[in-house]
C-alpha positions in Angstrom: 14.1 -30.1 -7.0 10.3 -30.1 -7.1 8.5 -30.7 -4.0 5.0 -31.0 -3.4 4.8 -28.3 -0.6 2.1 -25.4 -1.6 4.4 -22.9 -0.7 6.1 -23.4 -3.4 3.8 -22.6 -5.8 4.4 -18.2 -5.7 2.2 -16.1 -7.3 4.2 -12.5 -7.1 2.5 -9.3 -7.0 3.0 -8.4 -11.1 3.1 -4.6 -12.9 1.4 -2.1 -11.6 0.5 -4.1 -8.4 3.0 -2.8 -6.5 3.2 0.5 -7.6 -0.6 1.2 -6.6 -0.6 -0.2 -3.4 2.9 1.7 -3.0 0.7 5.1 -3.8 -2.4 4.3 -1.9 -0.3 3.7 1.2 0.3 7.8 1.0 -2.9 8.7 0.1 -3.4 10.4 3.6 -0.3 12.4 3.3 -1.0 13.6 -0.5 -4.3 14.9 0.5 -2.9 17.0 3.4 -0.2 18.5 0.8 -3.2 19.5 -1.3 -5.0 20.9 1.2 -1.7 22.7 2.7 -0.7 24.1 -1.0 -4.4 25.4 -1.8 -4.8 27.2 1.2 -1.2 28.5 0.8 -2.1 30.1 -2.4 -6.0 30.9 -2.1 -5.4 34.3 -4.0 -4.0 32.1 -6.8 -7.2 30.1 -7.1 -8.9 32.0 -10.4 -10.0 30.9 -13.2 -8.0 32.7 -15.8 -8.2 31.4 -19.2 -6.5 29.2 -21.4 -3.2 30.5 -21.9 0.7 30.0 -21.9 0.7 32.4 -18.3 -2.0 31.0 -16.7 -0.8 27.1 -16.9 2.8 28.2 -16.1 0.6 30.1 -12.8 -1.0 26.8 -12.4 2.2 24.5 -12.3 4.1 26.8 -10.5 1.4 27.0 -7.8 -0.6 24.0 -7.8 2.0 21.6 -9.6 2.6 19.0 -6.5 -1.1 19.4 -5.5 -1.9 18.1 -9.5 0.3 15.6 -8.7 -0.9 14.4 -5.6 -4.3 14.1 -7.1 -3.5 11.9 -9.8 -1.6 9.7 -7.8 -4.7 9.6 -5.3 -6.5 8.4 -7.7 -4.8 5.9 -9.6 -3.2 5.1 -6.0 -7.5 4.1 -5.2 -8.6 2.9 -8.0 -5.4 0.6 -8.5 -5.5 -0.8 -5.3 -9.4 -1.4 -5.1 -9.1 -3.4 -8.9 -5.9 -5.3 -7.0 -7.3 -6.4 -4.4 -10.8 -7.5 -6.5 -8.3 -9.0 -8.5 -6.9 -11.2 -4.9 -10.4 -12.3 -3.8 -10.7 -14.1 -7.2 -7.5 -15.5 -6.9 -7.7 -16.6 -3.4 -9.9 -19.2 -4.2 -7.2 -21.1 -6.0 -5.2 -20.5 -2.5 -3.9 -23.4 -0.4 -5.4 -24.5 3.2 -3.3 -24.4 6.5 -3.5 -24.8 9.5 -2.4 -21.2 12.1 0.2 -22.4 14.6 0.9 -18.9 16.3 0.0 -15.5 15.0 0.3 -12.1 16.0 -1.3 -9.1 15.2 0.8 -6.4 13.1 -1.9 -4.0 12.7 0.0 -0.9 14.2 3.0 -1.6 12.0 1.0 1.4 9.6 2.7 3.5 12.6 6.0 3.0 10.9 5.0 5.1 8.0 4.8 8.3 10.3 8.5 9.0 9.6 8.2 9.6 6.2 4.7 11.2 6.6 6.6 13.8 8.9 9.6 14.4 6.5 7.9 15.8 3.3 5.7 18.6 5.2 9.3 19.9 6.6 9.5 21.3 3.5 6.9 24.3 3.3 6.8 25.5 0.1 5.7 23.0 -2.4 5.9 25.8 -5.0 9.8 25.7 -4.8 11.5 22.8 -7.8 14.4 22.0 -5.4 12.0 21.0 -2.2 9.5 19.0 -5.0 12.4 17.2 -6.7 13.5 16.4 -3.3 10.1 15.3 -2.3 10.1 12.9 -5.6 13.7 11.8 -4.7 12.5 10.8 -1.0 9.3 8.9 -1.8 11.3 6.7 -4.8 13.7 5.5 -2.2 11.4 4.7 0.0 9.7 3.1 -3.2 12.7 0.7 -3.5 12.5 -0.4 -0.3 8.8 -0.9 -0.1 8.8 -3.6 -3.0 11.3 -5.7 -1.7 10.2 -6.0 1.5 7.4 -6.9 4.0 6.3 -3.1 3.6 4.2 -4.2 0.6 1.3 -5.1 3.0 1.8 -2.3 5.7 -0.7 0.0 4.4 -2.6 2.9 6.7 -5.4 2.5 3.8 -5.5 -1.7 3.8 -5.9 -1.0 7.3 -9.1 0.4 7.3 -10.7 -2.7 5.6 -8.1 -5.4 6.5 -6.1 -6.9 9.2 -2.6 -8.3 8.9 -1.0 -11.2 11.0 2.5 -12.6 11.6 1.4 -16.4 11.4 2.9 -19.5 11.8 1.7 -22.4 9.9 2.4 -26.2 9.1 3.0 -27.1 5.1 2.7 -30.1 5.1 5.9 -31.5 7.6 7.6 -28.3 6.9 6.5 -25.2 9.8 7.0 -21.9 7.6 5.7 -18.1 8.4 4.5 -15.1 6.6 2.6 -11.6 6.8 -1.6 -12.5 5.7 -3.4 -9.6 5.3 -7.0 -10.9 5.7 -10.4 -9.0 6.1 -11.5 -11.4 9.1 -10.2 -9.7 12.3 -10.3 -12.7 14.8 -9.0 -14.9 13.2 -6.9 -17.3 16.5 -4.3 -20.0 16.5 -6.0 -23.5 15.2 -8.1 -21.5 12.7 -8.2 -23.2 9.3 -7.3 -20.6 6.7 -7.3 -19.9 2.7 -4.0 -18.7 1.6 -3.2 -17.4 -1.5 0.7 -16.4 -1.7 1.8 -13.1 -3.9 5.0 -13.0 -3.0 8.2 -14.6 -0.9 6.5 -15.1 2.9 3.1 -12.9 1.9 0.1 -14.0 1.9 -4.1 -12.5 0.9 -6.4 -15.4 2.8 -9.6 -15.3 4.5 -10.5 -17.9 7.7 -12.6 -20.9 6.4 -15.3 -21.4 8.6 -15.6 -24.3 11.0 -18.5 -27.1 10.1 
């Protein structure tokens, strides 16, 4: 049954989306496995040649640090085009009215468990530990993109702040996690939301004339 509620109208986070903002979410914990595997294996760190021994030298010894870099970077880059890509979009975004809100900016805290459980494993060098790394972080994968966890983000949260709001559609009073670069925003504010996904919101407070 078609209603005329804005909610209704779901824009979800599409292809790569989710994986990028998934990857820049760890970006502070691959960095601090690079730096932990270089300085493991400084005597390592030679330039010798092109060949079959030194690449199997290099895998073997900087593998999950390669790994780690790439993902940095696409894990950046990806996230910086997404959300260029959501201040565009926002603009098409619906207008409500904050009932109640709360601030959810140390939710990032949450992500300290599985920060902590892939540097119990000290040698990156070893296949079992780095397949069991890989196993870890695509469970926790699952479970990021089909939840809430989609916005919880250490990096977002240098940048951005995100709420728990309540908000009136219409007659209907609904909720939802906004992520939002305005950091005051207070109940009775007026503000843009643009919804990528079920309860999630990217919005910006309208200002008052």
């Amino acid at each position: 049954m078609k209603t005329d509620n804005a909610y209704t109208r779901i824009n979800h986070l599409v292809g790569l989306a989710p994986i990028v903002l998934f990857l820049s979410s760890y970006v502070p914990l691959f960095v601090l496995i690079i730096v932990r595997q270089t300085l493991s294996n400084l005597e390592y760190l030679s330039w010798g040649g092109i060949n079959e021994e030194s690449i199997v030298c290099m895998i073997r010894h900087f593998g999950m640090s390669i790994v780690c870099f790439i993902m940095t970077f696409l894990g950046l880059i990806g996230t910086w085009l997404v959300l260029d890509n959501l201040n565009e979009r926002v603009k098409s975004g619906h207008t409500f009215k904050i009932e109640e809100l709360s601030s959810m900016n140390d939710e990032p805290l949450a992500y300290i468990a599985t920060y902590i459980i892939p540097l119990l494993f000290d040698d990156y060098n070893n296949l079992t530990d780095f397949l069991t790394i890989i196993c870890i972080f695509y469970i926790v994968y699952r479970l990021y993109i089909r939840s809430k966890l989609i916005l919880v983000n250490p990096i977002l949260s240098l940048k951005y702040s995100i709420y728990n709001v309540k908000y009136i559609d219409g007659d209907i009073p609904r909720q939802g996690i906004l992520i939002s670069n305005n950091n005051d925003i207070l109940e009775d504010d007026q503000v843009k939301m643009y919804n990528i996904g079920h309860q999630l919101f990217f919005g910006y407070k309208r200002q008052k004339i």
